[in-house]
N, C-alpha and C positions, 0 to 999 in steps of 0.2 A: 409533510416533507420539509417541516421548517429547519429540519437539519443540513438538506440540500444548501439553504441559505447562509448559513451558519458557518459549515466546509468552505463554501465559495469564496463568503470573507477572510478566512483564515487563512487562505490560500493567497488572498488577494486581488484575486482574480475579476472579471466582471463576466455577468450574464451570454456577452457576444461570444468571451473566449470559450468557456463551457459547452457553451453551441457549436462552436466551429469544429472543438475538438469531438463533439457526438455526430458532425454533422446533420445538425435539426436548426429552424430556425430560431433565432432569439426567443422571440414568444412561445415558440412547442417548448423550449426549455421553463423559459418564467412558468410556462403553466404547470410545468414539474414541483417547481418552489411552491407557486400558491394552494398545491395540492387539487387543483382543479384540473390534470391529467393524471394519469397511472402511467410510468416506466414498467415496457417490459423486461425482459430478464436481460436481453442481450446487454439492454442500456444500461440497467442496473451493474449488471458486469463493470462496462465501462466507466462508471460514475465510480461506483469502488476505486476500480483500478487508479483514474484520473485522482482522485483524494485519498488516495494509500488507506483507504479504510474495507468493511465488511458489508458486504450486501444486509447481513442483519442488523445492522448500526443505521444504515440508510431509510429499514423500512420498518422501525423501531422496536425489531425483538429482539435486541443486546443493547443496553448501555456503554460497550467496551469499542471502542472507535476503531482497534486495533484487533486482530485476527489473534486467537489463542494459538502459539504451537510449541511442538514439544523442542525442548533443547536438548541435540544432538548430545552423544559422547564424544569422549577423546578420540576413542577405532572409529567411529562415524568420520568426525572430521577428517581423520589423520587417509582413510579410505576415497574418501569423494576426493582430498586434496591431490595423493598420490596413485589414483588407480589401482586402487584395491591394494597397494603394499602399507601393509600396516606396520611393517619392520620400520620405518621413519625412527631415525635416533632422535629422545626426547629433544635436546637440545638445538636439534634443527625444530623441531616440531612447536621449542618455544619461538623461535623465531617467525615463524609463521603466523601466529598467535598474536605475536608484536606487531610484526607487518600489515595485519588485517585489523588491531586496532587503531592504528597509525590512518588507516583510510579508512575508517568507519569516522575518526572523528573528525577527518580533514574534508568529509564530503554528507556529513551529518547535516540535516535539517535544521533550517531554524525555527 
């Protein structure tokens, strides 16, 4: 689980917040890091979630930190965006497009 360790610092985090947010104490977590406990699934869940990464990155059957998935189309987007009307004039549809990269990069990770 030396990835647990790894994540934490990347994160910046320390051992007590990681706990608090699992709700476990400090050391039921350390013992997660030193590999001297198993997480079960729920936690696992949560640890993902808490490190924006993959239950298989956590428990080392992926090297990819990051969840593979497919990229939507245009009717996709323009669908989820407007409820199902895919009539959206492109030109609004670039705008949206702009919009949504505008806060992807003003609220992006560092």
């Amino acid at each position: 689980m030396n990835r647990l360790k790894e994540l934490r610092l990347e994160k910046g985090v320390s051992q007590q917040i990681v706990a608090d947010y699992l709700g476990i104490t400090r050391q039921s977590y350390s013992n997660y890091e030193l590999g001297n406990r198993e997480a079960d699934y729920e936690t696992l869940s949560k640890l993902a979630n808490y490190f924006d990464t993959t239950i298989d990155y956590l428990i080392g059957n992926s090297d990819s930190k990051s969840a593979m998935i497919n990229t939507p189309t245009d009717d996709d987007i323009k669908f989820a965006l407007f409820g199902g009307e895919k009539g959206i004039s492109d030109e609004a549809y670039e705008d949206v497009k702009r919009f949504a990269a505008f806060i992807k990069d003003k609220y992006k990770k560092d």
